[in-house]
N, C-alpha and C positions, 0 to 999 in steps of 0.2 A: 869199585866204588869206595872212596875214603870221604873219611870227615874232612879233612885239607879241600878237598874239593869244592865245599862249601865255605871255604873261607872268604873274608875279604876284609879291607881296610877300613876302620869305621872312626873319624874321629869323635874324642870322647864330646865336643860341644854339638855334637848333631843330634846327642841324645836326650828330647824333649822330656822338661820335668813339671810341666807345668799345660793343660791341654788349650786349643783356641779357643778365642770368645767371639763370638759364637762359635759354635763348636761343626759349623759348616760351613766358616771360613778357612777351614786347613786347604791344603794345596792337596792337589790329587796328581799322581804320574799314570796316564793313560800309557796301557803296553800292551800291542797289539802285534802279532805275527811278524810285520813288517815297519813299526813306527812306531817312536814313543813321543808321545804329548804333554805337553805341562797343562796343567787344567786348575778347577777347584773344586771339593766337593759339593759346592752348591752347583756346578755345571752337570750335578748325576741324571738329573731329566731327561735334558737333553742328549744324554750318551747315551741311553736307554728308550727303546719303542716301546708304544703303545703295546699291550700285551704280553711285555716279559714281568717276569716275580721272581719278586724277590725274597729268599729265603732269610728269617733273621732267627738267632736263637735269642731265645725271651729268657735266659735262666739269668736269676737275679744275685749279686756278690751278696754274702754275709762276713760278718766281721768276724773270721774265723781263725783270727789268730790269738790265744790266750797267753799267760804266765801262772803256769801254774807250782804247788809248793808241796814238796813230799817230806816232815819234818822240816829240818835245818833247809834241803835240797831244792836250788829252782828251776826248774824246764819250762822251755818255751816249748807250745805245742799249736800246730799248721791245721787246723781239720781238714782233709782233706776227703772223704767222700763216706756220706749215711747209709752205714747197713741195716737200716730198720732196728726196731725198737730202741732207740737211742744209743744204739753202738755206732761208732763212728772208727774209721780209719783216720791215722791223722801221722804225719811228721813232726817228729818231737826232737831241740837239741838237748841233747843231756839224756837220750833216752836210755844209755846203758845204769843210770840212778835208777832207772825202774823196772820192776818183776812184779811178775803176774798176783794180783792179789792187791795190791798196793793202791792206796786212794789216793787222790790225788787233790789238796783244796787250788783252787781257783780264784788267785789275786782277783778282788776287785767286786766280787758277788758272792752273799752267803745262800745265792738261788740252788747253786747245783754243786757237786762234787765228781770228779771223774773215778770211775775205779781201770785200774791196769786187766786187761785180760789177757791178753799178749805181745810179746815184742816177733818183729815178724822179720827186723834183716831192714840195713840201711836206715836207720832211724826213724822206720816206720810203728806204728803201735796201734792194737784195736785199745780203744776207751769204750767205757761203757758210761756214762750221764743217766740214767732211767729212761722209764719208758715215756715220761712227761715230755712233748715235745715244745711244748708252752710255755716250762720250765724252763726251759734250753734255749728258745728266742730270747725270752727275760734273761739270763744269765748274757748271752750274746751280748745283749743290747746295752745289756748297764757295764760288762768289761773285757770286750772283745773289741779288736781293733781292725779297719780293712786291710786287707792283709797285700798292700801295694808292693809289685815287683822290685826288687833287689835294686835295680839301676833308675827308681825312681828316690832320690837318696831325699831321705826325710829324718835325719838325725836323731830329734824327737819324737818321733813317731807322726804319721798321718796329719794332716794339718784340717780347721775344720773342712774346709770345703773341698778336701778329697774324697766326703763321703759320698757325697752328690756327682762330681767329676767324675767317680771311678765307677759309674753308675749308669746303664744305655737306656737309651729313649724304650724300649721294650720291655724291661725287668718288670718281671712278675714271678714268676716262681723261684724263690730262695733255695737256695745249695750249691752256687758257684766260690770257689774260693782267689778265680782270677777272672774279669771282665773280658769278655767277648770283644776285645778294641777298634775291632771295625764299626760296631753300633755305637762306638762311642761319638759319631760325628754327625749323629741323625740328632735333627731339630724338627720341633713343631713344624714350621715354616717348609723345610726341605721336604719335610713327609705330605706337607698339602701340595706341594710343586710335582710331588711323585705321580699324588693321586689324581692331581689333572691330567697330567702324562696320560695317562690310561696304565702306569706301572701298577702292578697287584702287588701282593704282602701276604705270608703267610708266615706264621710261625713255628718253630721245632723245638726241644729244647736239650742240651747238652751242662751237663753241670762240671763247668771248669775245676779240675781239681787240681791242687800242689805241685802236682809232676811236671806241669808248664814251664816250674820255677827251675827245674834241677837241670845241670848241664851232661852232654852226652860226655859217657866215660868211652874211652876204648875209639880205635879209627876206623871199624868196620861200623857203617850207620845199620847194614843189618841182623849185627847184633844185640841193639838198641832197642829195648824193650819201653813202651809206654806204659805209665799206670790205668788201670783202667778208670775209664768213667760213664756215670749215667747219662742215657741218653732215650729221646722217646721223638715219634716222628707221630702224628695219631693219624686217623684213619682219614680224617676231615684234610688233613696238611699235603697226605699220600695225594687223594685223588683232588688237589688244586692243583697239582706239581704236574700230573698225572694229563689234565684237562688243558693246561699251560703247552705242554708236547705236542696233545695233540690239535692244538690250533697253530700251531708252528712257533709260537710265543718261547723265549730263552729265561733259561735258570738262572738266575746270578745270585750267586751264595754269598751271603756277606758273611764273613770270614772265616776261618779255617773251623772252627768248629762246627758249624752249621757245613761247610762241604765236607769235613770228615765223617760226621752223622749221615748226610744222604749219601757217600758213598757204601757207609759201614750197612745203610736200610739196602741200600741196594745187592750187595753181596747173596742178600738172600735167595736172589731171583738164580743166581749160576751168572756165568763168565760170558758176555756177551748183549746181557739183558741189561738195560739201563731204567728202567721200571723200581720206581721206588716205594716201595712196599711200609705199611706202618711196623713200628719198630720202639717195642720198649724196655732195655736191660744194659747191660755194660758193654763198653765197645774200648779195647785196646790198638784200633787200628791205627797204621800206621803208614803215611801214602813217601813213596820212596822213586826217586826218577826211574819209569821201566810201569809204573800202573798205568794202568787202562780207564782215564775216567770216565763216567758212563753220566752222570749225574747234570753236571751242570755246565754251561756253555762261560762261564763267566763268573771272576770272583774278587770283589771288594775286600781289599784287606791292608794291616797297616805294613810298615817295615819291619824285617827282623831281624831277630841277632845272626852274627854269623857262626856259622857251626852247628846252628839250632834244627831241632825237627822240624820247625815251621821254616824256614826259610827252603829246609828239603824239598816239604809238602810245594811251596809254590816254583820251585825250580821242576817237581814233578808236573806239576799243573802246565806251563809257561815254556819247557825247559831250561835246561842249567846254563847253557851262552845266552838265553834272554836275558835270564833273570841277573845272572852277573852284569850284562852289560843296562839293564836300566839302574841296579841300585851303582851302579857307577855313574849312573847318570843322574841319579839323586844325589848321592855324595857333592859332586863336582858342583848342582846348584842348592845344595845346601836346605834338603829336604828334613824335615823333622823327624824322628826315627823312632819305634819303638812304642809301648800304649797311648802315649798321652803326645804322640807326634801327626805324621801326617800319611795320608792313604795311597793306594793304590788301586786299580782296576784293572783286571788280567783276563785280556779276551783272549780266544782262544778261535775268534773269528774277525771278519776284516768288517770295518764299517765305518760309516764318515764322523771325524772328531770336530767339535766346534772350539771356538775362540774360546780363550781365559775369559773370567769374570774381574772386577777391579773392584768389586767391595775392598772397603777399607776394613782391616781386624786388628786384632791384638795376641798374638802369638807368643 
């Protein structure tokens, strides 16, 4: 297995910079064992029985990208995931300007100061802020920015309406630092269309952290280390999932992070068991073509880069001649790619697709 494997040809105009409006007017590629379908996310109803649930993760983005100042010296610092009492792990550039001990002010708010307590390798850095964590939203909110993917090119920074864009119909609990981009195309409307369905909802929650951003070094993907991130499945979420199975009802993970959390609960059980157990602490998994997944029959998600872990994860999911040949089949009809692009749904089972929708949108 090599990273080349995972490659493909992406041009750069397919790469959406701006998401639809409504935001369940994006186009959908149905990819199914034996057929791929053009659809729209607003056809998810009906591609979906009475019975199945759908997993979403609810973690909410903060605006966890700072500029901060040590004397003369400026770093830019990524939070990337809370280890209680207001230490934070974070991606900082410029982090070789700082040693342990060192404060750090914070362009933009005289709420908080960071002090350095470690540098860890790679431009990572534990910060300490205090233990106020009220502090630390206030400081967020008046001079931290959303901290939007690299190939979402925003010169100036964030424009206003990325805060809301970059924001899923589920966001409730604060400490993601990259949006969940499958729940980026759920709408009011589409979610009451679900609920007549007889489609159920449960929530998990995974708290996206920086490492999403960084690209794989080296051509072995199994030496390809994830950063870890928090994740919690609760006891309530287990036995929907759990109740869901046993009426013959299917799993459909809406996106990679919600499927890597129930696979990561599931590991608990031993090699074989597909029983998704509650689950709350850090999870560095990592799903690689050759996993066994146990979890979920089905998975809503957007396009990915190539070469990326995500794009691995659903060539694991899908396989790798699927999944090359549908994003080639996206390419060719000039499908929108990447967070604020358009979706996909990756069965893993055979069932009957219907007709496109003709809403008119704005793309």
């Amino acid at each position: 297995m090599r990273a080349a494997d995972f490659d493909f040809a992406l041009p750069e105009r397919l790469i959406a910079q701006h998401p639809c409006r409504p935001r369940d007017a994006a186009r959908l590629l149905v990819v199914r064992p034996d057929a791929l379908d053009d659809a729209g996310v607003a056809d998810l109803p009906a591609l979906l029985a009475p019975g199945d649930l759908l997993v979403v993760n609810d973690t909410r983005v903060i605006p966890a990208r700072l500029r901060g100042r040590r004397g003369e010296a400026m770093v830019e610092i990524l939070l990337n995931r809370a280890e209680g009492d207001g230490t934070w792990q974070a991606l900082v550039r410029n982090a070789r300007r700082l040693r342990p001990g060192d404060r750090v002010a914070i362009v933009g708010t005289d709420a908080v100061t960071a002090t350095v307590l470690a540098r860890e390798g790679d431009g990572t850095v534990r910060l300490d802020f205090g233990p106020d964590p009220a502090r630390l939203a206030a400081a967020l909110a008046e001079a931290g920015e959303i901290p939007l993917p690299p190939y979402i090119q925003r010169p100036d920074g964030p424009l206003p309406e990325d805060a809301a864009d970059y924001q899923t119909a589920f966001a409730a609990r604060p400490g993601a630092v990259a949006a969940p981009t499958a729940s980026l195309h759920f709408t009011e409307a589409l979610l009451a269309a679900l609920e007549r369905r007889g489609v159920g909802r449960v929530s998990v929650t995974l708290h996206v952290g920086a490492g999403t951003f960084l690209p794989m070094r080296g051509e072995d993907p199994r030496a390809h280390r994830l950063h870890a991130e928090w994740g919690e499945v609760s006891a309530e979420a287990a036995a929907r999932i759990a109740a869901t199975r046993a009426a013959g009802g299917r799993i459909v993970a809406v996106g990679t992070t919600a499927l890597r959390l129930l696979e990561a609960a599931a590991e608990r059980t031993g090699p074989g068991n597909g029983e998704v157990r509650p689950f709350a602490g850090l999870t560095d998994i990592f799903l690689l073509p050759g996993h066994r997944f146990r979890t979920a029959d089905a998975l809503l998600t957007n396009f990915h880069l190539p070469r990326s872990t995500l794009f691995m994860l659903v060539c694991a999911f899908t396989g790798t001649a699927r999944m090359h040949a549908a994003y080639a089949h996206a390419v060719a009809r000039d499908y929108r790619f990447y967070s604020y692009g358009d979706a996909s749904l990756l069965f893993r089972d055979t069932a009957d697709v219907p007709g496109e929708t003709t809403e008119a949108a704005s793309c």
